[in-house]
C-alpha positions as protocol buffer text, in pm:
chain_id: "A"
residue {
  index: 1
  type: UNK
  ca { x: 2288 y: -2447 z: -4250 }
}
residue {
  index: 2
  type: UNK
  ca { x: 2457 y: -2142 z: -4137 }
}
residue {
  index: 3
  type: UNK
  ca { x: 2242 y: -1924 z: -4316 }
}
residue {
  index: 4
  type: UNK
  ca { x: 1908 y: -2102 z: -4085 }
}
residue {
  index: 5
  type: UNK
  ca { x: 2180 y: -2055 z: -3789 }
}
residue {
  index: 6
  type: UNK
  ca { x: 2235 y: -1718 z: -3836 }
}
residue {
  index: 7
  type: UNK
  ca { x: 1867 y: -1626 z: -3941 }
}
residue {
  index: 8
  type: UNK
  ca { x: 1747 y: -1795 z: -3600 }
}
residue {
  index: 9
  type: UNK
  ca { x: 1953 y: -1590 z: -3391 }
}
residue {
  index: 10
  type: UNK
  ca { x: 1866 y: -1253 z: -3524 }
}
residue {
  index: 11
  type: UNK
  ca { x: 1499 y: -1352 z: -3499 }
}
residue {
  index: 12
  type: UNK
  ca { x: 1588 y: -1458 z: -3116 }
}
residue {
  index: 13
  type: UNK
  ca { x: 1753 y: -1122 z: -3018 }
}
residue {
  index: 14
  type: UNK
  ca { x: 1499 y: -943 z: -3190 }
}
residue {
  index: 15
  type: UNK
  ca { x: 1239 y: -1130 z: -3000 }
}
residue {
  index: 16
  type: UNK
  ca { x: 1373 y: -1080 z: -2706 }
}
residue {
  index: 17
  type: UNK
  ca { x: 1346 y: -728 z: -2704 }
}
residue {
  index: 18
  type: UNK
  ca { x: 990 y: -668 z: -2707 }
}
residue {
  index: 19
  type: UNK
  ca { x: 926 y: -927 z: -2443 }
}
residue {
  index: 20
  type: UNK
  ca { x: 893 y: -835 z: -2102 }
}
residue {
  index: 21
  type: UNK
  ca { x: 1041 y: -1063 z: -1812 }
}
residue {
  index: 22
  type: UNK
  ca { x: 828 y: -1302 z: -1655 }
}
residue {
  index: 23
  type: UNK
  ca { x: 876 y: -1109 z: -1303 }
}
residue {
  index: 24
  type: UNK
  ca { x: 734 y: -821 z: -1460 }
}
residue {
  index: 25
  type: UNK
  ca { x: 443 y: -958 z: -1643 }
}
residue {
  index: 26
  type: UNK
  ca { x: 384 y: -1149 z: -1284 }
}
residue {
  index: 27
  type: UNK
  ca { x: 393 y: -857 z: -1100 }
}
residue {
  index: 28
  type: UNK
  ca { x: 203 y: -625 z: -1313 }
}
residue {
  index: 29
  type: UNK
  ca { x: -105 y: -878 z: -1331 }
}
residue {
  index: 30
  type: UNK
  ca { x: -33 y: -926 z: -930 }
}
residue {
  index: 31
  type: UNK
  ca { x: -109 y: -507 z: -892 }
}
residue {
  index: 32
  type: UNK
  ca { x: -418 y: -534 z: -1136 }
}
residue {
  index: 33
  type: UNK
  ca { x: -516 y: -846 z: -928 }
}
residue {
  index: 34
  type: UNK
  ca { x: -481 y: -614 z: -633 }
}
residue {
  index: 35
  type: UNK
  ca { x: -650 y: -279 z: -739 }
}
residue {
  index: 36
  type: UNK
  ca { x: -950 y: -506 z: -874 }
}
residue {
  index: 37
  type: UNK
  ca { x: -982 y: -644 z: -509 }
}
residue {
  index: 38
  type: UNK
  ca { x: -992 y: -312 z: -341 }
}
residue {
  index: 39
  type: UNK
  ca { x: -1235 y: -215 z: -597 }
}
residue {
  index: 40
  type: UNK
  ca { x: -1470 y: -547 z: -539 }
}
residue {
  index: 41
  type: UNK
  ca { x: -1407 y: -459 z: -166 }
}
residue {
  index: 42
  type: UNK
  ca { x: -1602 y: -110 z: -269 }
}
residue {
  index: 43
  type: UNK
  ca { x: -1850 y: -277 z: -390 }
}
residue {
  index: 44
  type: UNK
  ca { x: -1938 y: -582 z: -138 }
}
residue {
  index: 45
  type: UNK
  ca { x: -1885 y: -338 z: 167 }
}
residue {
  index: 46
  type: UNK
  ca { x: -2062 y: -7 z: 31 }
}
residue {
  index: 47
  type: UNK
  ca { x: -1833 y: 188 z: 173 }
}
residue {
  index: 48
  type: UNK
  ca { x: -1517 y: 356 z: -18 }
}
residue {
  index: 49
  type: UNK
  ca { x: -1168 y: 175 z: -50 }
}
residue {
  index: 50
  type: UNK
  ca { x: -842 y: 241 z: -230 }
}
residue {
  index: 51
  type: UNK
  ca { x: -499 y: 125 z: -298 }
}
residue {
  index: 52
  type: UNK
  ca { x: -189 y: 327 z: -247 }
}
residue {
  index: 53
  type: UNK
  ca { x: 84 y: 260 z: -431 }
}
residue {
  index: 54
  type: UNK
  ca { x: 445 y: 443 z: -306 }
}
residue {
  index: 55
  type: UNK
  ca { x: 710 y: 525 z: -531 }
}
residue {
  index: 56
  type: UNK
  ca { x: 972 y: 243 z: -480 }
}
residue {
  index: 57
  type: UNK
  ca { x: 787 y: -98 z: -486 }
}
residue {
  index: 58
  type: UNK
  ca { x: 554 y: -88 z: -219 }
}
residue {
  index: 59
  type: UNK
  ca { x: 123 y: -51 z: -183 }
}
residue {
  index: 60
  type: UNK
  ca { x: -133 y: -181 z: 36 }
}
residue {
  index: 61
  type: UNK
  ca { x: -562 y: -151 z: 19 }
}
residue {
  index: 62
  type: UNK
  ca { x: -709 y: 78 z: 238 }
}
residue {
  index: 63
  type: UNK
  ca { x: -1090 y: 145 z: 356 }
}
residue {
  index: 64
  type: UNK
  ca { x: -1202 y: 486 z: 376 }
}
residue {
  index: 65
  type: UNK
  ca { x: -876 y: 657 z: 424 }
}
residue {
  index: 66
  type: UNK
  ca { x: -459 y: 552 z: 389 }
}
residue {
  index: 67
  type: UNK
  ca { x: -506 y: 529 z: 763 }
}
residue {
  index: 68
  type: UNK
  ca { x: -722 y: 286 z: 739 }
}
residue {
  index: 69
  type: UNK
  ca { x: -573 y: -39 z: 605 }
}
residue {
  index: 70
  type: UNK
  ca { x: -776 y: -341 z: 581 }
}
residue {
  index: 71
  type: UNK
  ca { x: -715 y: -708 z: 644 }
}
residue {
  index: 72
  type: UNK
  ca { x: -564 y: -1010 z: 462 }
}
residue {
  index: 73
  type: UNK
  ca { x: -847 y: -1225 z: 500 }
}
residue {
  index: 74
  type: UNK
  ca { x: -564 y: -1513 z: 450 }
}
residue {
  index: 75
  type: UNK
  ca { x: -330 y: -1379 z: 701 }
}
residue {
  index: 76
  type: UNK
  ca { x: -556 y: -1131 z: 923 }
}
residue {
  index: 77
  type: UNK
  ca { x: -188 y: -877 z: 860 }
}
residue {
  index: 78
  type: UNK
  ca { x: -225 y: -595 z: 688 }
}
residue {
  index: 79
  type: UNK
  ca { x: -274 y: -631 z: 290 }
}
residue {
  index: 80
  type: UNK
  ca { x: 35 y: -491 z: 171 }
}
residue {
  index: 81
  type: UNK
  ca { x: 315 y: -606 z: -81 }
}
residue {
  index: 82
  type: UNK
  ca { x: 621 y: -502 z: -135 }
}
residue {
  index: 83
  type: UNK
  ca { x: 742 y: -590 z: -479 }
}
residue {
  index: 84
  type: UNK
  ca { x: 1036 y: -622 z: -453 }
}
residue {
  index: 85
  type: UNK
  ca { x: 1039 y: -1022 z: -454 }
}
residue {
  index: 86
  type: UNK
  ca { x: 971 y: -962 z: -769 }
}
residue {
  index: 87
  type: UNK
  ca { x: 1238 y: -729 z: -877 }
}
residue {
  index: 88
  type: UNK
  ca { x: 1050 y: -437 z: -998 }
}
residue {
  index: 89
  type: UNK
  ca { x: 966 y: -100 z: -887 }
}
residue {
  index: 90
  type: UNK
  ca { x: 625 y: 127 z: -886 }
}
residue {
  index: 91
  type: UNK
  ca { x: 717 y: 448 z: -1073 }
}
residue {
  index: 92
  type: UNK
  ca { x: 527 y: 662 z: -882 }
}
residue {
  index: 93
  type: UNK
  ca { x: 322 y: 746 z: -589 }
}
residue {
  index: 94
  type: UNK
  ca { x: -101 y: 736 z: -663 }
}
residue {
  index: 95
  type: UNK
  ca { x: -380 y: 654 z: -488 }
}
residue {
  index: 96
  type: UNK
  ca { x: -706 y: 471 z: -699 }
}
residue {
  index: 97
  type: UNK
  ca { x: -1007 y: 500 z: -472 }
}
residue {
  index: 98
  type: UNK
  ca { x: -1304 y: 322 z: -557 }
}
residue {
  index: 99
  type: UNK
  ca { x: -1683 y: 394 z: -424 }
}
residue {
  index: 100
  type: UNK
  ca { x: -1989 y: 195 z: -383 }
}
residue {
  index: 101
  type: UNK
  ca { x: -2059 y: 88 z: -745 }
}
residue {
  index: 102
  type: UNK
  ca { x: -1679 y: 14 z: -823 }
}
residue {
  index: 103
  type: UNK
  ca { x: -1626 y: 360 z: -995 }
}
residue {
  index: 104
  type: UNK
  ca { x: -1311 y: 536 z: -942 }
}
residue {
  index: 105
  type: UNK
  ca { x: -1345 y: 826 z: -704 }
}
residue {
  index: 106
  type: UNK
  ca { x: -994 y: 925 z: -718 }
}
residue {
  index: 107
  type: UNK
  ca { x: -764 y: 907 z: -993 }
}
residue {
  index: 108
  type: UNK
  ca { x: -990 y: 742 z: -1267 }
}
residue {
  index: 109
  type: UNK
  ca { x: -818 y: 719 z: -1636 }
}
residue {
  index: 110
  type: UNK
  ca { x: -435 y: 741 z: -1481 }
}
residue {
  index: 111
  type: UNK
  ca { x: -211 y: 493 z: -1441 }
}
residue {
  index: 112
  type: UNK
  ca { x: 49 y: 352 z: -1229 }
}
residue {
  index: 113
  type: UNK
  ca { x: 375 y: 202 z: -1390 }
}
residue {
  index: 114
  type: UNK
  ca { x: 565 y: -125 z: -1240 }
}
residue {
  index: 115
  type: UNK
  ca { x: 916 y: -136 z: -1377 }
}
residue {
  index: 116
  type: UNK
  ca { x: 1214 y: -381 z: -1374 }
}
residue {
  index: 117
  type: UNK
  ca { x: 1552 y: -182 z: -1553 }
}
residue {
  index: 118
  type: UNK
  ca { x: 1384 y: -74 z: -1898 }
}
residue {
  index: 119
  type: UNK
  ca { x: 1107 y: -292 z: -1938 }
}
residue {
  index: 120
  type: UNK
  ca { x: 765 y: -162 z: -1784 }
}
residue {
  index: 121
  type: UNK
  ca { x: 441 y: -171 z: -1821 }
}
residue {
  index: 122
  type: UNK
  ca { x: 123 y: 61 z: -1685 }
}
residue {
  index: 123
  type: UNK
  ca { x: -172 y: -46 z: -1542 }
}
residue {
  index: 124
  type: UNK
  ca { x: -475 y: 161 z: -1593 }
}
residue {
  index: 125
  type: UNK
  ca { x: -784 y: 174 z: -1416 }
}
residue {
  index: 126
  type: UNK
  ca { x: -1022 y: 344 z: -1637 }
}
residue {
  index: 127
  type: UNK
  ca { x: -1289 y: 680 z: -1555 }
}
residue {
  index: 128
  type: UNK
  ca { x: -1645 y: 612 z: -1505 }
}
residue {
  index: 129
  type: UNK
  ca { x: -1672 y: 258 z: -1474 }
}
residue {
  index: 130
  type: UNK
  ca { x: -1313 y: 99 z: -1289 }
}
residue {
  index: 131
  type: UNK
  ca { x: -1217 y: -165 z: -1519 }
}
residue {
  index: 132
  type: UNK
  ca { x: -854 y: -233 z: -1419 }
}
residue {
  index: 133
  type: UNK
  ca { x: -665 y: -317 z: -1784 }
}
residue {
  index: 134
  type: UNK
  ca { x: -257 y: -406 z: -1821 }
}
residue {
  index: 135
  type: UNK
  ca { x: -108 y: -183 z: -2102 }
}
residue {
  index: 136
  type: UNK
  ca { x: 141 y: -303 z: -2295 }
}
């Protein structure tokens, strides 16, 4: 019985450590979530948009330019988020801008990294075609 005991909690611990808080994974798929909106935006409006994401924990979607930033259509405020509800950080400041047909105009193939202490994961928006994928 001690043996099982023992056994269980080194597979728990081990577990544990290549599992990534719940905030995390909820705030990484709420960025991919995002980026594939200003992206869809692109498309539906024919015009350019992007997202801006600022080293710290902040972004918001933008048409045309950063000065530029469009609507909630929920709230009619400015779509921004600040992540830090979530307890996480963005690693870096990017902008991903997206044109007509949803391919990335700026920035293609990088990525942009939401953190919480050790554990973070990127989110990549892929050249040539835009598809927004979370990296593990």
């Amino acid at each position: 019985m001690i043996v099982i005991t023992i056994g269980a909690l080194v597979a728990v611990m081990s577990l544990s450590k290549f599992t990534k808080t719940p905030s995390l994974q909820t705030a990484a798929k709420k960025v991919a979530m995002d980026i594939r909106y200003a992206r869809g935006l692109a498309m539906t409006q024919a015009t350019t948009h992007g997202i801006r994401f600022i080293n710290g924990g902040s972004y918001f979607v933008y048409k045309n330019t950063p000065a530029t930033v469009v609507k909630d259509p929920a709230t009619q405020q400015n779509y921004s988020e600040d992540l830090s509800d979530f307890r996480v950080g963005i690693g870096t400041t990017i902008d991903f801008e997206f044109n007509q047909y949803g391919k990335p105009s700026l920035n293609g193939g990088q990525t942009v990294s939401v953190s919480s202490g050790a554990d973070s994961v990127q989110i990549r928006v892929v050249s040539n075609t835009g598809f927004v994928e979370i990296l593990q």
